[in-house]
C-alpha positions in Angstrom: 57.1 61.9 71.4 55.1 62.4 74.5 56.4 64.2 77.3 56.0 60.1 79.5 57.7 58.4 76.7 60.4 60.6 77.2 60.9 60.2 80.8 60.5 56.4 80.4 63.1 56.0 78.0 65.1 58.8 80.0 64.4 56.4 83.3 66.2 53.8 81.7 69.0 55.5 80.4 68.5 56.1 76.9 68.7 59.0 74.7 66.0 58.7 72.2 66.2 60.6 69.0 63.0 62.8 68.7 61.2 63.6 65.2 58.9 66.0 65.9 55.9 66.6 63.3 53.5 69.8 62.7 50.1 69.2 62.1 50.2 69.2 58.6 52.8 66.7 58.5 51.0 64.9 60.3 47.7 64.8 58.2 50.0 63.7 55.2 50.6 60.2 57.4 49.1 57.3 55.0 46.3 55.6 56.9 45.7 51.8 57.4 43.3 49.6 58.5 45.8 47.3 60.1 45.8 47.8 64.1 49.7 47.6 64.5 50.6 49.6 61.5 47.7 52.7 62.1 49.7 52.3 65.2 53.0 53.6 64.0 51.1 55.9 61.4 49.2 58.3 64.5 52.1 60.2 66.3 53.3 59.6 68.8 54.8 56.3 68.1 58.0 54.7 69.0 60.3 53.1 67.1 62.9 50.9 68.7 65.9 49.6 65.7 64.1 51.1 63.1 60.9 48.4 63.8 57.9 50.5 65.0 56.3 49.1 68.8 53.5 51.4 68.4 52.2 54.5 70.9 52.5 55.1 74.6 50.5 52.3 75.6 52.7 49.7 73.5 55.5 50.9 74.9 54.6 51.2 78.4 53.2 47.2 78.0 56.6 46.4 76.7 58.5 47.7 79.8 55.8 46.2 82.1 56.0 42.7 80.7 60.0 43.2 80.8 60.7 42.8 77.6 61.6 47.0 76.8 65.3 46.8 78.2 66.2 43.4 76.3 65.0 45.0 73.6 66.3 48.1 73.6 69.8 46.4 74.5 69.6 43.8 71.8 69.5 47.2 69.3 72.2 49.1 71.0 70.3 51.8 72.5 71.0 50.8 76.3 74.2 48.6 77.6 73.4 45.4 79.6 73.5 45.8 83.2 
């Protein structure tokens, strides 16, 4: 996980748990076609209740629109304010 998707999620209180892959590891990621899924397939990606949101720029659109906190509350990760 990027070193801004960490400070965003830390930001808003939440403690994300980090997988962290070498390169090889990486490599042996199956590839799709699909735009959403190659998404969650090219580290980084985020996954929020064990449903994938996709990279940095999914998940920084998710907090802009507002919808990043509901979410993340509606899983358990953050407690409503």
């Amino acid at each position: 996980m990027c070193h801004v998707m960490k400070k965003l999620l830390a930001t808003l209180g939440v403690h994300p748990t980090v997988i962290e892959l070498d390169d090889d590891e990486i490599a042996a990621l199956p590839h799709d076609d699909q735009e959403q899924q190659q998404a969650c397939n090219t580290p980084p990606a985020v996954f929020i209740g064990g449903t994938c949101v996709g990279g940095l720029e999914s998940l920084v659109a998710l907090h802009l629109s507002g919808h990043l906190v509901p979410k993340l509350v509606q899983v358990g990760a953050l407690w409503e304010k």
